[in-house]
N, C-alpha and C positions, 0 to 999 in steps of 0.2 A: 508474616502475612496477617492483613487486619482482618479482622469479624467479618467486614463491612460487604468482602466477597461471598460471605456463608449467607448473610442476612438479605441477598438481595438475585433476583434474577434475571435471565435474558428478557423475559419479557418487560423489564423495566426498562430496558434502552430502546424501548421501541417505541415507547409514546412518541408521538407525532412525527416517525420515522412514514415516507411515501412509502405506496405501494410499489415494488419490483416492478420492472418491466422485462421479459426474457430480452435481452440482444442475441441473435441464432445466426449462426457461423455461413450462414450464405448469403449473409449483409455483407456490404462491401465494405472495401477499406476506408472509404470516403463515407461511407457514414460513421463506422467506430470512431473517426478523427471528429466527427461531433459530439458522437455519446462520450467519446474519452472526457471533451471540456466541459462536460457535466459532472466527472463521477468523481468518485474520491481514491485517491491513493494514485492517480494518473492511471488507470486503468480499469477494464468491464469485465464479468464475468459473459462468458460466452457459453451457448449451449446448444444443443442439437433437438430441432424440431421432432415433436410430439411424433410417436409413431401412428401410421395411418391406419393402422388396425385396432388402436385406442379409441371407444367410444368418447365421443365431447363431452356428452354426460356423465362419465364414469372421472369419480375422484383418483388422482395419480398418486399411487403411494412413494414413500421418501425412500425406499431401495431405487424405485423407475426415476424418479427427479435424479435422484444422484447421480445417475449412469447415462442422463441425459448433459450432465453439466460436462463441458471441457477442458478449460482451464481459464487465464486473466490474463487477456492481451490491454500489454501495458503501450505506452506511448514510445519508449524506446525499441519497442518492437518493431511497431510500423516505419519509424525512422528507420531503424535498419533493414528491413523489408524495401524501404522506397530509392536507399544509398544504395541497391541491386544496379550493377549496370544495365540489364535488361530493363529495369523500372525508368531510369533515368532517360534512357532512347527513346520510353515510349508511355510519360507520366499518365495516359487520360486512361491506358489500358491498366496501369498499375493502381491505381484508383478506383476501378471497378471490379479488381479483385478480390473473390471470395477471404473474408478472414480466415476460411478453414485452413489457408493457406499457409497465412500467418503467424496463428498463436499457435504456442507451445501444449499440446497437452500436458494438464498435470492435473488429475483427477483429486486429487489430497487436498485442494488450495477452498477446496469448502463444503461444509456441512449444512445439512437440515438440522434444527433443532429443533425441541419444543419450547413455549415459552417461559414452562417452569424449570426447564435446565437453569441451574446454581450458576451463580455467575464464575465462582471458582472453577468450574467443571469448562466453562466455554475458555477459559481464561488457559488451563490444561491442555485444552485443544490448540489455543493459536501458539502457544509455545511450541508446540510441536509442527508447525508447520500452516496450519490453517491459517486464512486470511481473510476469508465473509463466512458467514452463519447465515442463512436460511432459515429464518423464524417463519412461521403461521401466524397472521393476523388475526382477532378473534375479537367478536365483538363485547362491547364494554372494558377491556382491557385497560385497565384506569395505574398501571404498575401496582407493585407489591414491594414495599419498604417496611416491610414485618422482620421482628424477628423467628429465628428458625423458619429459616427458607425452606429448610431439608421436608419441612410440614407446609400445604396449601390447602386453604380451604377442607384444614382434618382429613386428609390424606396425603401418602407419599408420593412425593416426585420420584417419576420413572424413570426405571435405569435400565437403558435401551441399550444391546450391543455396539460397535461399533460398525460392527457388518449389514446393520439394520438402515442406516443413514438417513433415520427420519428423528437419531436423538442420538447423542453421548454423555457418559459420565465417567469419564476416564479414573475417578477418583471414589468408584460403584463398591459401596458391601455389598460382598456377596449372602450375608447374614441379613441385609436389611428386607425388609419387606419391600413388594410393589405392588399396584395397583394397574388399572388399563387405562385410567384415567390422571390426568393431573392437577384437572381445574374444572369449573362448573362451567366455564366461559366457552361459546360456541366458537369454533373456527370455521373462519371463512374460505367455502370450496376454492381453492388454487389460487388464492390472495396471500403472499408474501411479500415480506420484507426484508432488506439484506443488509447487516450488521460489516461493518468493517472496523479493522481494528485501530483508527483514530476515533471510532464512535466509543469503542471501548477507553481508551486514552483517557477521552472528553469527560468522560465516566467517573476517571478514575482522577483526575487531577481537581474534580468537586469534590472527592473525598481526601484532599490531603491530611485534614485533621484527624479522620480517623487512622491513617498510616503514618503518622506520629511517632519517633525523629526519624522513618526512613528518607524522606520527599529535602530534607535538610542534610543530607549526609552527603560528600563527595561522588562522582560517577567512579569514584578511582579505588576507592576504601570500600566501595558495594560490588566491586569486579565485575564490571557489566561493560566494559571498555573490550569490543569483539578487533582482536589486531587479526584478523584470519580475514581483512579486506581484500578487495582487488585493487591494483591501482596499474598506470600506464606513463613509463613515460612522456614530455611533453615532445618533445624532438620527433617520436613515433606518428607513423600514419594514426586517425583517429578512428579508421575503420576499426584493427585492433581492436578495440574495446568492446564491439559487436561478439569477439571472438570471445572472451572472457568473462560475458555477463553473468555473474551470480544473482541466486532467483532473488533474494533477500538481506540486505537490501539491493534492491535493481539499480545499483550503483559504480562505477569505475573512479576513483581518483584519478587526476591528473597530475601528477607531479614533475619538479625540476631536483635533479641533485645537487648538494648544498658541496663546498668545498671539502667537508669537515665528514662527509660518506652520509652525512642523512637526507631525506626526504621533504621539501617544502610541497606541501597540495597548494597548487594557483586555481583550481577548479576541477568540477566532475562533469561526467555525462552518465546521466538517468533520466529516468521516468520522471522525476520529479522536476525536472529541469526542462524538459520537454513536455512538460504537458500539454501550456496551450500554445503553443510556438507555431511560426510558419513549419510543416512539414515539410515540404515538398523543398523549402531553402536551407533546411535544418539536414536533408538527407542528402542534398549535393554537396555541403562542407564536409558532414560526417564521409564521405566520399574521395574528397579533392585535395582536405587541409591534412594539418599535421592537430594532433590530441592539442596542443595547446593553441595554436590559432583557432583551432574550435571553440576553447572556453574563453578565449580572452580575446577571440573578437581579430578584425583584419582592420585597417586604416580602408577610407573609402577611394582613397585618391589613386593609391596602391593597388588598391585590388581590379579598379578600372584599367591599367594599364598591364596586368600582368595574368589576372584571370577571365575566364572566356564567357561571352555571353550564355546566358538559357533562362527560360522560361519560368515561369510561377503563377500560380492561383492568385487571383484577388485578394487581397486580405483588406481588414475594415480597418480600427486603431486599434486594438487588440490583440493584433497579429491573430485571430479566429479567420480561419477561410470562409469567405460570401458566398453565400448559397452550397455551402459545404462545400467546398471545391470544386464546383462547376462552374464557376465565375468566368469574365473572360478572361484571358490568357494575355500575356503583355513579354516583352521581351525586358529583361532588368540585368544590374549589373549584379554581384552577389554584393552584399553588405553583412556584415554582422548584427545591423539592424535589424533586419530582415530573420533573424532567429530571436531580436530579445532585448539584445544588447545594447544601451542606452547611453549610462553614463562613463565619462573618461574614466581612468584608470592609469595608475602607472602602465610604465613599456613591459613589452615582454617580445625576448629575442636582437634588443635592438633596441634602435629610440624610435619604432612606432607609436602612435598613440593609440591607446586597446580601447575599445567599449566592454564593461563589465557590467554593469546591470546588475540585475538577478542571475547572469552567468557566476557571480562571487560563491564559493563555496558554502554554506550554513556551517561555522565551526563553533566549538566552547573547546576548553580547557578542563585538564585532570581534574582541577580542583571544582569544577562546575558542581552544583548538586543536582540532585536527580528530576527538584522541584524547577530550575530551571531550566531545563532541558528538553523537559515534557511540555513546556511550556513554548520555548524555542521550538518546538518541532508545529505543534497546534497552531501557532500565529503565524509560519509561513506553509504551511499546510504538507508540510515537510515527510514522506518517511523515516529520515533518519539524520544526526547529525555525525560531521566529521570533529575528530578529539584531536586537538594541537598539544604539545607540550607548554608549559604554564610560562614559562621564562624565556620560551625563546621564539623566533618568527615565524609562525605556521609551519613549523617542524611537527608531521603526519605522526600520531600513535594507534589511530583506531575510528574504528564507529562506534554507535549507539544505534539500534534502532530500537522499532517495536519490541520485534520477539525480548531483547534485553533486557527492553524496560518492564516486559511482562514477567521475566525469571528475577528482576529485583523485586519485585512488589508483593510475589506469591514464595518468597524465602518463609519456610516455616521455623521460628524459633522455638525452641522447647515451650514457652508459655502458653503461645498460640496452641498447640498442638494439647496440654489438658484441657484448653479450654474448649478447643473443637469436639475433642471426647465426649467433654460434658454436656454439650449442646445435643450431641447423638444418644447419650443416655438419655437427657430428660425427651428425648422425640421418642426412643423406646418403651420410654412408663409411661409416655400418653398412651403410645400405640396401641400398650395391651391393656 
């Protein structure tokens, strides 16, 4: 683990980071499907309106935010929410559905912090589970690239329980001092900003130099290659995958069996892949097709003669719904276009011709380094990639995502760790 995590804080990733906006759970589903193609990671935190016996004037402390937050409905959520056969008889009512409906409670998936929480300490956190951080805006916040972070502005950064949810330091002496303060810099009444964890990524892959040969070493030889995936056959309904979504990465493989007893991935269905896609045509295939005509697309000529007409929202060229899905309404055949799927492709199942697109899987290889990886994931704005074996043809081993790439980078080796000591000594003889 480099310095570079000691020496630096949350409040540093937040220059020129927008102000939050709440999205609150009795927005419909047709609007998350706009906020979704704005946010990052293909999904919004969701939260429950302010209670009515909370003065406007009165500041909300970070125990009451936290317990107002819900969880992160992702994109593959609402897809599987709209593939409902009820949704599908009667789209205009499934589209003005409360998201409460929806998303998944999961109270864990984010914290308040402050913004002189240690960027190791938030880094602690999303390994464990976390996925945005609720930072306080504050004015003149101009970041802090000092070293001994563990010291701001000659006092200690606070080390707030984890039951307090207005700060953590997972990584807290109990021997060090605190203070009620962390910084001179005024925060702005109920003005936040929300950190996700490609903000952090972004973060961290401008620090290669200082994580020096980790970023150049194999994904294979750092053991960060997670084979504890999900995957689906391709033969299978695609509904299925709905059944088996793990939170992290919000991922299913698609696979075919190879003669030889292994696994080729031809595609996945996630959040990432659904992000900004027609919904509403993405929820009837997740519905009708098999897991691999899902990711690899139907022939158009085929699909006119053998699947059945219905309906769809306007979409522009972007496959983005017009006017958020209140557009008018049009009668269509299904196409694979109509989710994404652009360019030819070999066959799959046959000698059809497949549209693959951005339905193609994101993979690398064992021998990939870590520096390219993070890097692959960043430039298609990716949660996570899938691992092939180095020699042979997209034979399945594993993911990478986030949380992986976070338990590579924060490995403490014996040097790091005097040297972390010595940083907390010299912050103790300024102390006293």
């Amino acid at each position: 683990m480099a310095s570079v995590f000691l020496y630096h804080v949350v409040g540093d990733l937040t220059v020129g980071k927008p102000e939050m906006v709440e999205f609150l759970e009795m927005e419909t589903v047709e609007s998350a499907i706009r906020a979704i193609g704005e946010s990052t990671e293909g999904g919004i935190p969701v939260w429950k309106r302010r209670s009515h016996s909370q003065h406007p004037g009165v500041i909300e402390s970070g125990e009451m935010r936290q317990q107002r937050f819900v969880g992160i409905l992702s994109s593959l959520d609402i897809v599987g929410f709209l593939a409902r056969s009820e949704c599908l008889e009667d789209q205009d009512k499934a589209m003005k559905t409360p998201v409460s409906e929806v998303v998944v409670p999961n109270n864990s998936l984010l914290r308040q912090v402050d913004p002189g929480t240690r960027l190791i300490d938030a880094l602690e956190m999303m390994k464990q589970g976390v996925k945005r951080l609720l930072v306080p805006k504050s004015v003149g916040w101009k970041g802090m690239s000092k070293r001994f972070s563990i010291l701001y502005n000659g006092k200690w950064l606070k080390n707030i329980d984890t039951s307090s949810g207005s700060g953590i330091n997972l990584n807290a002496n109990t021997n060090r001092p605190s203070s009620s303060s962390t910084s001179s810099t005024t925060t702005l009444r109920d003005k936040f900003c929300c950190l996700s964890r490609e903000d952090v990524i972004r973060f961290i892959i401008g620090c290669l130099g200082a994580l020096a040969p980790l970023p150049l070493s194999s994904i294979s030889s750092l053991g960060v290659i997670n084979t504890n995936y999900y995957s689906i056959e391709a033969s299978l309904p695609a509904l299925e995958a709905t059944q088996k979504l793990p939170g992290d990465p919000s991922a299913v493989a698609v696979v075919e069996c190879t003669p030889d007893g292994h696994y080729k991935i031809i595609g996945e269905i996630s959040a990432t892949k659904l992000w900004k896609c027609d919904y509403l045509a993405a929820a009837w295939a997740l519905a009708n097709l098999s897991a691999g005509q899902f990711v690899m697309g139907v022939e158009d000529d085929v699909t006119s003669r053998s699947l059945p007409d219905f309906t769809l929202n306007s979409t522009d060229g972007n496959n983005n719904l017009v006017n958020g899905g209140s557009g008018s309404r049009r009668p269509k055949k299904f196409s694979s276009r109509s989710i994404g799927f652009f360019s030819n492709s070999p066959s799959f199942g046959g000698n059809r011709s497949m549209y693959r697109g951005r339905s193609a899987p994101l993979t690398c290889k064992v021998t990939s380094s870590l520096a390219a990886v993070m890097a692959q994931m960043l430039s298609h704005r990716a949660t996570h990639v899938w691992v092939i074996e180095d020699e042979s043809d997209d034979v399945l081993v594993g993911v990478v995502g986030y949380a992986d790439i976070l338990a590579a980078v924060t490995k403490q080796p014996a040097t790091f760790v005097a040297s972390n000591r010595s940083c907390e000594a010299f912050g103790n003889e300024i102390h006293t």
